[in-house]
ROTI-602250 format. One line per field, with one value per atom (N, C-alpha, C): residue number from 1; residue in one letter; chain; atom name; x, y, z. Coordinates in steps of 0.1 Angstrom, whole numbers. Atoms other than C-alpha are relative to their C-alpha. Layout:
<nodes>
pos <- (NUM|...)
code <- (A|...)
unit <- (A|...)
site <- (CA|...)
px <- (X|...)
py <- (Y|...)
pz <- (Z|...)
</nodes>
This chain:
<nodes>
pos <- (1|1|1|2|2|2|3|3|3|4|4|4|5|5|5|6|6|6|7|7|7|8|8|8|9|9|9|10|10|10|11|11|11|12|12|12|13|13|13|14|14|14|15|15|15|16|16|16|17|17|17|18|18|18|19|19|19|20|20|20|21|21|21|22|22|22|23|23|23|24|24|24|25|25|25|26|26|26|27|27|27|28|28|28|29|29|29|30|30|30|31|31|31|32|32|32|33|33|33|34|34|34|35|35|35|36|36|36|37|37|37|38|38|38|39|39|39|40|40|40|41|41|41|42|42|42|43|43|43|44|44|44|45|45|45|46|46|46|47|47|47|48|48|48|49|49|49|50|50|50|51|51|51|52|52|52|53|53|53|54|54|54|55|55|55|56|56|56|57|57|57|58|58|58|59|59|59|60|60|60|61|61|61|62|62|62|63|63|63|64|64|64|65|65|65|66|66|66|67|67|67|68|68|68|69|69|69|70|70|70|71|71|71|72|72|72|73|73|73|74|74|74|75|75|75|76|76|76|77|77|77|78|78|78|79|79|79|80|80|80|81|81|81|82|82|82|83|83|83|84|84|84|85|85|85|86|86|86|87|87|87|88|88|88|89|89|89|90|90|90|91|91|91|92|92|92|93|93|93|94|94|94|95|95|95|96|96|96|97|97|97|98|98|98|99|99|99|100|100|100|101|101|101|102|102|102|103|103|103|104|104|104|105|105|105|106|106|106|107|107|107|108|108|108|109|109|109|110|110|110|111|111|111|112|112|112|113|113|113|114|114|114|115|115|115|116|116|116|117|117|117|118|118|118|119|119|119|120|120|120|121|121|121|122|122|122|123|123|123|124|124|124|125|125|125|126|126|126|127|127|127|128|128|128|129|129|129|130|130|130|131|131|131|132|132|132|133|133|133|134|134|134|135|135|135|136|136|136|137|137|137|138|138|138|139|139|139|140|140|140|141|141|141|142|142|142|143|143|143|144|144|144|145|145|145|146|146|146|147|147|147|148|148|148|149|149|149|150|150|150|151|151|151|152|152|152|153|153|153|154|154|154|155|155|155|156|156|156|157|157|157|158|158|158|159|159|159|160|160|160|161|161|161|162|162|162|163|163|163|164|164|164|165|165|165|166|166|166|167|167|167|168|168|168|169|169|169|170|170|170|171|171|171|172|172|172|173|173|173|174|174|174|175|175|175|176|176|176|177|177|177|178|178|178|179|179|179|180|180|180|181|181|181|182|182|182|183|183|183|184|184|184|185|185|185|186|186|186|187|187|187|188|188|188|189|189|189|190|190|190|191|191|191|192|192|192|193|193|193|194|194|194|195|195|195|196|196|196|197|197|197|198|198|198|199|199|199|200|200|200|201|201|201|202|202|202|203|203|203|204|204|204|205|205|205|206|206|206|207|207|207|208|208|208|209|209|209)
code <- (X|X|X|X|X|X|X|X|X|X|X|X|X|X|X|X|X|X|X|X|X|X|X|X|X|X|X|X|X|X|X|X|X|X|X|X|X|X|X|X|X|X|X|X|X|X|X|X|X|X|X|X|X|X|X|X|X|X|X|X|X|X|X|X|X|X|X|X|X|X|X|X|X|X|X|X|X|X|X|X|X|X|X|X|X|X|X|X|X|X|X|X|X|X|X|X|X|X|X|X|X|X|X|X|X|X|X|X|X|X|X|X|X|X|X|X|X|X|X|X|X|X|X|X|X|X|X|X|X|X|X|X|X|X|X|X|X|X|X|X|X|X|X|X|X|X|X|X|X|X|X|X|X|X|X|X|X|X|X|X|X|X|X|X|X|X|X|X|X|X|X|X|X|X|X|X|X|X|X|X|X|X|X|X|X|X|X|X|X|X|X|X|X|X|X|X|X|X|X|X|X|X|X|X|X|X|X|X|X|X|X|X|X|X|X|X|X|X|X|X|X|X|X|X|X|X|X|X|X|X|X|X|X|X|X|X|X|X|X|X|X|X|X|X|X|X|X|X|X|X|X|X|X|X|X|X|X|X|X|X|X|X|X|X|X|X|X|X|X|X|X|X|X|X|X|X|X|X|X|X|X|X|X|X|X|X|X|X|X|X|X|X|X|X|X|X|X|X|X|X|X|X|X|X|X|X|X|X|X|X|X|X|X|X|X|X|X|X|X|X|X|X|X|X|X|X|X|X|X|X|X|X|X|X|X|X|X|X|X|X|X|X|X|X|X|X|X|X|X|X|X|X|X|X|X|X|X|X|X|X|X|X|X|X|X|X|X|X|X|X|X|X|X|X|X|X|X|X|X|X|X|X|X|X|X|X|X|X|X|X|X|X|X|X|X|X|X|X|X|X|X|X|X|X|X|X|X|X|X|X|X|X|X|X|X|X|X|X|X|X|X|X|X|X|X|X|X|X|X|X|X|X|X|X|X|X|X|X|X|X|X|X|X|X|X|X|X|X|X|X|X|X|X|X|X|X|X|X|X|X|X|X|X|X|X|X|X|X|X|X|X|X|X|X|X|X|X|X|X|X|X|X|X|X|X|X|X|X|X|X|X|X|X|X|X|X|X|X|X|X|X|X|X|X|X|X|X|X|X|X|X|X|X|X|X|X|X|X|X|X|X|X|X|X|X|X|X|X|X|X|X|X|X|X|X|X|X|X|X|X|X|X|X|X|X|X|X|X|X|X|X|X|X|X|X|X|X|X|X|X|X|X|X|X|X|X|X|X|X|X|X|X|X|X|X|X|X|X|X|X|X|X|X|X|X|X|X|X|X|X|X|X|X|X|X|X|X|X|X|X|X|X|X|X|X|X|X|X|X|X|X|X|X|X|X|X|X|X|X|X|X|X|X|X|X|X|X)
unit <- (A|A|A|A|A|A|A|A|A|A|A|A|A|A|A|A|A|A|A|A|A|A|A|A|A|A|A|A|A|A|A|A|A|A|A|A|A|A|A|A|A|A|A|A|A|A|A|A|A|A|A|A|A|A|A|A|A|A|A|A|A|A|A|A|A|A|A|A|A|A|A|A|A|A|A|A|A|A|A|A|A|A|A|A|A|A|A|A|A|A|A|A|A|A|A|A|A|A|A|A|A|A|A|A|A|A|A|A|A|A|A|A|A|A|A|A|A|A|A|A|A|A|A|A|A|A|A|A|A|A|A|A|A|A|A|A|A|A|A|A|A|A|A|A|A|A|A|A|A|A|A|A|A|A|A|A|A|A|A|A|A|A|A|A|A|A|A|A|A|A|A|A|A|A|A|A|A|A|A|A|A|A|A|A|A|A|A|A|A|A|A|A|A|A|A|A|A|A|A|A|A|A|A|A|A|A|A|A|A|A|A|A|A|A|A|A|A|A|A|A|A|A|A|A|A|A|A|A|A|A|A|A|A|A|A|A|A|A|A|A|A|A|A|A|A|A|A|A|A|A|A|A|A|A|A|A|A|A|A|A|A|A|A|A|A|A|A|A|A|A|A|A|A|A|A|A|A|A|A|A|A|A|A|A|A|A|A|A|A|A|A|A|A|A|A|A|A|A|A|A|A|A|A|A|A|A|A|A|A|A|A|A|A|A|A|A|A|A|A|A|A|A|A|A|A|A|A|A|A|A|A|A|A|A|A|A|A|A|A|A|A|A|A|A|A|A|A|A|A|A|A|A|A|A|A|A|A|A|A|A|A|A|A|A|A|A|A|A|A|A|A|A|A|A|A|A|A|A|A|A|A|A|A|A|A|A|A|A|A|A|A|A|A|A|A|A|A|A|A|A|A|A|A|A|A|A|A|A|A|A|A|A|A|A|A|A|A|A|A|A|A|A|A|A|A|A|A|A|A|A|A|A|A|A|A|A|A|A|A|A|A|A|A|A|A|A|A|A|A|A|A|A|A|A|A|A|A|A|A|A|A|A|A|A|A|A|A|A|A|A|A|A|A|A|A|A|A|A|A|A|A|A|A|A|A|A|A|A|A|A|A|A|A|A|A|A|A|A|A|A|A|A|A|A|A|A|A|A|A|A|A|A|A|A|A|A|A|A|A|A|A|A|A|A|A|A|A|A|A|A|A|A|A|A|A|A|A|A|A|A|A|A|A|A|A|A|A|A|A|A|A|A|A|A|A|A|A|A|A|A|A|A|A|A|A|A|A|A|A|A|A|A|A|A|A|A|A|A|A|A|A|A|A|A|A|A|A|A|A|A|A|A|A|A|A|A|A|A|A|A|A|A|A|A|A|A|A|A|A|A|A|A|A|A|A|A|A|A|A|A|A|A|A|A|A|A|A)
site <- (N|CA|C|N|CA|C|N|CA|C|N|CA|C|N|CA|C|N|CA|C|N|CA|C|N|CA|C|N|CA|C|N|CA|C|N|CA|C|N|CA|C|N|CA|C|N|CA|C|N|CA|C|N|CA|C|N|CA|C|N|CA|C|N|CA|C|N|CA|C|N|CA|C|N|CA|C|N|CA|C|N|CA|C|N|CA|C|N|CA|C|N|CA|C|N|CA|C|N|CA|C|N|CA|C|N|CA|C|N|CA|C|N|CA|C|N|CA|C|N|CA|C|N|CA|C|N|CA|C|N|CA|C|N|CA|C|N|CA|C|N|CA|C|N|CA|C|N|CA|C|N|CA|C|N|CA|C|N|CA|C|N|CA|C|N|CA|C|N|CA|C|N|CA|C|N|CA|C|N|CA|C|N|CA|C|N|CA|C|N|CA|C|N|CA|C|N|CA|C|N|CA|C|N|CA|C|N|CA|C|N|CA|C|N|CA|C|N|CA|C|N|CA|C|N|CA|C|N|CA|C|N|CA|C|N|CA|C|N|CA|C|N|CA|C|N|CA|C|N|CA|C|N|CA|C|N|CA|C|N|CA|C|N|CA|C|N|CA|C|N|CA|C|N|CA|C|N|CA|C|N|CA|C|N|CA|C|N|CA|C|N|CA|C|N|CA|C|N|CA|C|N|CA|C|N|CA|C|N|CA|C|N|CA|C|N|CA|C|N|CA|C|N|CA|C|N|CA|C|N|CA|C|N|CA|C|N|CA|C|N|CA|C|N|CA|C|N|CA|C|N|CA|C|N|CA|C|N|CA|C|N|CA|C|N|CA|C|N|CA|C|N|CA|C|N|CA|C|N|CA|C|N|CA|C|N|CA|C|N|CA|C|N|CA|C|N|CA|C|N|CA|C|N|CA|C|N|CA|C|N|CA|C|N|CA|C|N|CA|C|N|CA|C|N|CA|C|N|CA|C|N|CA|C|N|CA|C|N|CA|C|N|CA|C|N|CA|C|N|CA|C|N|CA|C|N|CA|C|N|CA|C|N|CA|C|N|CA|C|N|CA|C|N|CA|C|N|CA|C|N|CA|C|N|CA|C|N|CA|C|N|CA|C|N|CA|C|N|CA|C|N|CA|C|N|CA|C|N|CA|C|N|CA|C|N|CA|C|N|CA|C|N|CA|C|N|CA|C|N|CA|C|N|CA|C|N|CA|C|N|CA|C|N|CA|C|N|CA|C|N|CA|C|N|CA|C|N|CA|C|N|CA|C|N|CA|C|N|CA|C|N|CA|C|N|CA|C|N|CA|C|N|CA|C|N|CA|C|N|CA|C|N|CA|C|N|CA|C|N|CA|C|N|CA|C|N|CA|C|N|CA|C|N|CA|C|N|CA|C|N|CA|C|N|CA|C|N|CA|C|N|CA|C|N|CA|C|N|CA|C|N|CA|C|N|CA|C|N|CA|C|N|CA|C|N|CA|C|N|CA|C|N|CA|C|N|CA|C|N|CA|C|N|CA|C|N|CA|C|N|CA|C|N|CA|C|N|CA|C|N|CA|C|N|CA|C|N|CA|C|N|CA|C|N|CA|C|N|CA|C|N|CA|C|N|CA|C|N|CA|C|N|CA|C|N|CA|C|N|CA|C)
px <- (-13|-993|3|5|-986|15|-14|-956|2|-4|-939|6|-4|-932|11|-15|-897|-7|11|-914|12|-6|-903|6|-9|-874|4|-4|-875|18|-13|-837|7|-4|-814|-3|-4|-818|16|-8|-788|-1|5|-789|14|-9|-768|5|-5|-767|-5|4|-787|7|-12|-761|11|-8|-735|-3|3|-753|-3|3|-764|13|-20|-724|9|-11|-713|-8|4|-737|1|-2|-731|12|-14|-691|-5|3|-702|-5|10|-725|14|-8|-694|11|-10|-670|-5|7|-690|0|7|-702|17|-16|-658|2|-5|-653|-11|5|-682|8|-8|-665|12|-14|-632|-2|-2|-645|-6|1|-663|8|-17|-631|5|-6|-615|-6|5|-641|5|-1|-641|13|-15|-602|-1|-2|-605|-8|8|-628|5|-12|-609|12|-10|-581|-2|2|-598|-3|7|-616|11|-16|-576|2|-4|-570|-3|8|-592|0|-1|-590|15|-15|-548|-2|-4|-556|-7|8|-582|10|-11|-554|10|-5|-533|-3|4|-554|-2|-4|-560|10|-11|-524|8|-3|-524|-5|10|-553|7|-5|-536|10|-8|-506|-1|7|-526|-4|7|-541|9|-13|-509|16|-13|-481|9|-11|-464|10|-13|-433|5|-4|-433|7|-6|-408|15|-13|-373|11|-8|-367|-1|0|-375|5|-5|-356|10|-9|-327|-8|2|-352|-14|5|-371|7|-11|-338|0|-4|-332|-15|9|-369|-9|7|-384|-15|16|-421|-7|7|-427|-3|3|-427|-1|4|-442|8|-11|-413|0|-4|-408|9|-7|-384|8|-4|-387|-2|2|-388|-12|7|-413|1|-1|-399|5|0|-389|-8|17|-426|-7|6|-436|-6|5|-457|1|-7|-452|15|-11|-418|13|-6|-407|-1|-6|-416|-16|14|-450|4|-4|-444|-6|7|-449|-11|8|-479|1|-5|-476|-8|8|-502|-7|5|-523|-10|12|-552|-8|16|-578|-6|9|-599|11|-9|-581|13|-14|-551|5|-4|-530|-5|-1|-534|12|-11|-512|6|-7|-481|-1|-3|-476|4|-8|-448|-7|6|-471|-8|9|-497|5|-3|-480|9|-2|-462|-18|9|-496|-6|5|-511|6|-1|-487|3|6|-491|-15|13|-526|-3|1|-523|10|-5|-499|-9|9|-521|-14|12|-549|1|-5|-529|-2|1|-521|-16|15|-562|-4|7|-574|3|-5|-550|7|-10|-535|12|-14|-497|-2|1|-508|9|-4|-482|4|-3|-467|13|-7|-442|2|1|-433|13|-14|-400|0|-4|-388|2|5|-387|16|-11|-353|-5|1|-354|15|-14|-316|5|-5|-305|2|6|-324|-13|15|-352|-7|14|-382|-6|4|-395|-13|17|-433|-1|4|-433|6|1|-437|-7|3|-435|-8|11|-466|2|2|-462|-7|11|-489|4|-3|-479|-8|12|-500|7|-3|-494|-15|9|-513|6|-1|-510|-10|6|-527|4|-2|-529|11|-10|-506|-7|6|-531|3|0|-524|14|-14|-487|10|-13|-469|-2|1|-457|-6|1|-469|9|-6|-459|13|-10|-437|-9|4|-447|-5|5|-465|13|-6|-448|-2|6|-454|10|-4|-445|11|-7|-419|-3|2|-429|6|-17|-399|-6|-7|-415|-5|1|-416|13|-10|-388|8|-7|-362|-1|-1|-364|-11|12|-386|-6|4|-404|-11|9|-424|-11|10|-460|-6|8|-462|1|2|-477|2|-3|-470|-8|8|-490|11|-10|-467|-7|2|-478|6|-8|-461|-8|8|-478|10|-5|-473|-11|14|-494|-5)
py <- (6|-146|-12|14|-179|-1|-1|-182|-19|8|-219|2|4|-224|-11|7|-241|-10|10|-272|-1|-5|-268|-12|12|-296|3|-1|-300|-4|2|-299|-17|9|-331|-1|5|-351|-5|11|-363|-18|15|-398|-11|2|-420|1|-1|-402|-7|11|-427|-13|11|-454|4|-1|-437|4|-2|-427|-18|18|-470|2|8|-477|12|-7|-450|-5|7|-462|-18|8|-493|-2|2|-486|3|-4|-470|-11|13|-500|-10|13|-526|5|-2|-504|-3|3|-505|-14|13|-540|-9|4|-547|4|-6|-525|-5|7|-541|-16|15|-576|0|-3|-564|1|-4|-554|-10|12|-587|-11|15|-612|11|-2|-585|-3|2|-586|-19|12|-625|-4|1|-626|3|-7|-607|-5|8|-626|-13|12|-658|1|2|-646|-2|3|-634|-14|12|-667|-7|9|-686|5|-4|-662|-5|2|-665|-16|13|-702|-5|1|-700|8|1|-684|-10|12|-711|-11|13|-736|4|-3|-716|-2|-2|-713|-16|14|-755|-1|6|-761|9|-11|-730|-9|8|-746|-13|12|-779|2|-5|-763|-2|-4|-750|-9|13|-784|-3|7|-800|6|-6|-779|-10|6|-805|4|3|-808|12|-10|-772|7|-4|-766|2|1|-756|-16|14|-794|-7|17|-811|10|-7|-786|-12|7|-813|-13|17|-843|13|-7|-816|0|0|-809|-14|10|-845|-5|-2|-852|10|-14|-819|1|-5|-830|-3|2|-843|10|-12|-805|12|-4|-789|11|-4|-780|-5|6|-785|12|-12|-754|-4|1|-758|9|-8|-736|-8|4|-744|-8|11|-768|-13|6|-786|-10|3|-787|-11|7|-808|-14|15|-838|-9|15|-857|-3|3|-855|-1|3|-868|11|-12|-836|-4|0|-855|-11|8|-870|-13|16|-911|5|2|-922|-1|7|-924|-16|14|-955|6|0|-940|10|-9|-921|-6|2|-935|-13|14|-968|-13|9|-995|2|-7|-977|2|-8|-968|18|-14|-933|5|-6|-907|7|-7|-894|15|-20|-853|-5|-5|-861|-7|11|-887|9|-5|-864|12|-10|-833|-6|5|-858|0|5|-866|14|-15|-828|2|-11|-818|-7|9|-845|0|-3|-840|13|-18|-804|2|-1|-807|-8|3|-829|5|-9|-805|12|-10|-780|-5|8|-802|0|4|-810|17|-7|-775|13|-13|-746|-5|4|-746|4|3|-759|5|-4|-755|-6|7|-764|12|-6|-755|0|1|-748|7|-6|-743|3|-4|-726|5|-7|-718|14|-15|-683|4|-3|-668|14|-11|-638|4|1|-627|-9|7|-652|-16|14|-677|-5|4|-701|-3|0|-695|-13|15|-733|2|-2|-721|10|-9|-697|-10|9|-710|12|-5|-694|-4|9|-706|6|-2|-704|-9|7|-713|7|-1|-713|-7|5|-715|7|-4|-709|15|-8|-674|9|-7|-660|13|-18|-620|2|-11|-602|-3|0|-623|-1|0|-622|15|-13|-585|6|-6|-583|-7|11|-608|11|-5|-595|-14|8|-611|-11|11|-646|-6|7|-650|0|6|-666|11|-8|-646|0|-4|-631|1|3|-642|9|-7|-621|-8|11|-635|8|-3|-628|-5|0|-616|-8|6|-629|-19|16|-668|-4|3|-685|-8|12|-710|9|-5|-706|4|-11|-677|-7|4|-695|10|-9|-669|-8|6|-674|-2|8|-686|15|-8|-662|-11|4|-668|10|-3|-662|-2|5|-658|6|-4|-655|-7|6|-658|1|4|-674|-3|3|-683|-10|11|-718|1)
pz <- (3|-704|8|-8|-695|6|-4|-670|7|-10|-662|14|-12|-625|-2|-2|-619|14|-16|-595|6|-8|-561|3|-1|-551|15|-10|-515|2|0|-500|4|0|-499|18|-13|-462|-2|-3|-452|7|-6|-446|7|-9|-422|14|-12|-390|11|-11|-370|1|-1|-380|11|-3|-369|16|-15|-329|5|-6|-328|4|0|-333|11|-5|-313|16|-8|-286|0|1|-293|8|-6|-283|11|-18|-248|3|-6|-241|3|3|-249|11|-11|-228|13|-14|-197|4|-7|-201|2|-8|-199|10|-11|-174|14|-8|-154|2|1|-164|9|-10|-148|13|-14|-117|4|-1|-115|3|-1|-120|10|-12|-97|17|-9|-70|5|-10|-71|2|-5|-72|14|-10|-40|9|-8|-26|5|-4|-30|8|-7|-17|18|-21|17|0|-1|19|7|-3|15|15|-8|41|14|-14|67|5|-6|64|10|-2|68|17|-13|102|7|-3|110|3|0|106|10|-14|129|10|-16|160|-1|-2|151|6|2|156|19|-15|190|7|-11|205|2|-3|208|7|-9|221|15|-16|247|11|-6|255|7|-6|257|-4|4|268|14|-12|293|-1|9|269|-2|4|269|9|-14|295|-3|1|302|2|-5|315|-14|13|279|-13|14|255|-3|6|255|-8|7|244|-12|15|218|-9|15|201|-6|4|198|-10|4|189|-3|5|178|-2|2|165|14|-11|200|18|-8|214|-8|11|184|-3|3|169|-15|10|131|-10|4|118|-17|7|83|-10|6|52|-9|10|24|-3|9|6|8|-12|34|9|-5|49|-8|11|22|4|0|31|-3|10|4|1|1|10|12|-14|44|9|-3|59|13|-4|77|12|-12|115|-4|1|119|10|-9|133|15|-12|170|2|-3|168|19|-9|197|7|-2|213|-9|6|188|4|-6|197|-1|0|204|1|-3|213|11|-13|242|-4|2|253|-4|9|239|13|-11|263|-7|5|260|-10|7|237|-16|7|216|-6|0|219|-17|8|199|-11|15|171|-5|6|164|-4|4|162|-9|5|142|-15|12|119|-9|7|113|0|5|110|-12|13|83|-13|6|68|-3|0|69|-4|6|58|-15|17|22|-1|2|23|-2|-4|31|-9|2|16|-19|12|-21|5|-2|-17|16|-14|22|6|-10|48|8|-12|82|3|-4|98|19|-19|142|3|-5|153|13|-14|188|2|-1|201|10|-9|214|4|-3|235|11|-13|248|-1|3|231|6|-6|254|-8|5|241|12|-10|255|-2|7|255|1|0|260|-11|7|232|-17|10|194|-13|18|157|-5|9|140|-12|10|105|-8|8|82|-18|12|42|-14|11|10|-14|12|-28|0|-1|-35|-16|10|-72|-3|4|-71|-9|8|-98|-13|12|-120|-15|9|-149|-5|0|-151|1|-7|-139|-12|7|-165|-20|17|-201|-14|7|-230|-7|6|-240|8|-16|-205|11|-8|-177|10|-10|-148|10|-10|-123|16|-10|-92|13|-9|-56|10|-8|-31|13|-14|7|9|-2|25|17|-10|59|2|2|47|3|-6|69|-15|9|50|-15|10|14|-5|-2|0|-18|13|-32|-3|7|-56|3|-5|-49|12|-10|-15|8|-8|9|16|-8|47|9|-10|80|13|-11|111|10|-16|146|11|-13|181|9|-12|207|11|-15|246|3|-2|245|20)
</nodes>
């Protein structure tokens, strides 16, 4: 007797599932290589800033060390001819916007100490430092300037002691802090003398030149 056989029909593969492990590997791969990206821009954010930093105290100990050179002027006998002339006992007690270089905020030349010059008296001496330290500020720091304030203690000024403030524009983290389609929001740093402008970070140290 003759019997057909029903031919045997291997079962359906499914087909597809190696698309779907590429693309899902694919997303892991893409998350990482952002989340590497991020910590990259953050690293070199953070890197820049120290850098700003370290240079902003650089610029301080400039502006000490000269002190130290020449503290003639730095006496209880020349507070009356400081008040009157102030950069010529490194004195300039101004806030930020104040400090401004560009904007009358930068001692005259004394015309002296360089070749062809008379030498420079004490008081000659420290207009000129603190001239070329504010100008080295503007050259060196973004929105870099200075500022020097006297030091009361008891409600006396100590005429040998001196506020160094060193001031720079510093925007952290406003890539990350601001809402969409408004301006970043920049920090205000409460210990920047005078007027406290968003942005500007401030370096203060009290010396005894």
């Amino acid at each position: 007797m003759f019997t057909h056989d029903t031919p045997f029909t291997p079962p359906l593969q499914e087909k597809g599932a190696s698309l779907i492990e590429v693309l899902i590997t694919l997303l892991v791969v893409a998350v990482g290589l952002l989340g590497a990206a991020g910590l990259q821009l953050a690293s070199t954010r953070y890197q820049l800033t120290s850098s700003v930093r370290a240079q902003a105290l650089g610029q301080a100990d400039f502006i000490i060390e000269k002190m130290r050179v020449n503290n003639a002027n730095l006496r209880f006998a020349n507070l009356t001819a400081a008040a009157a002339a102030p950069e010529t006992a490194y004195l300039a007690e101004d806030g930020y916007t104040e400090a401004d270089p560009d904007n009358g905020a930068l001692p005259d030349d004394p015309e002296c100490g360089l070749a062809d010059q008379a030498v420079c008296t004490a008081a000659q001496a420290a207009q000129r430092d603190l001239r070329e330290w504010r100008q080295s500020l503007a050259r060196e720091l973004p929105g870099g300037r200075g500022s020097l304030f006297a030091v009361a203690a008891g409600g006396v000024t100590e005429p040998n002691a001196r506020r160094v403030v060193v001031m720079w524009r510093e925007k952290a983290e406003a890539a990350t802090q601001n809402d969409p389609g408004q301006a970043a929001a920049e920090a205000v740093d409460a210990g920047c003398p005078g007027d406290q402008v968003p942005g500007i970070r401030c370096l203060n140290l009290w010396v005894t030149p």
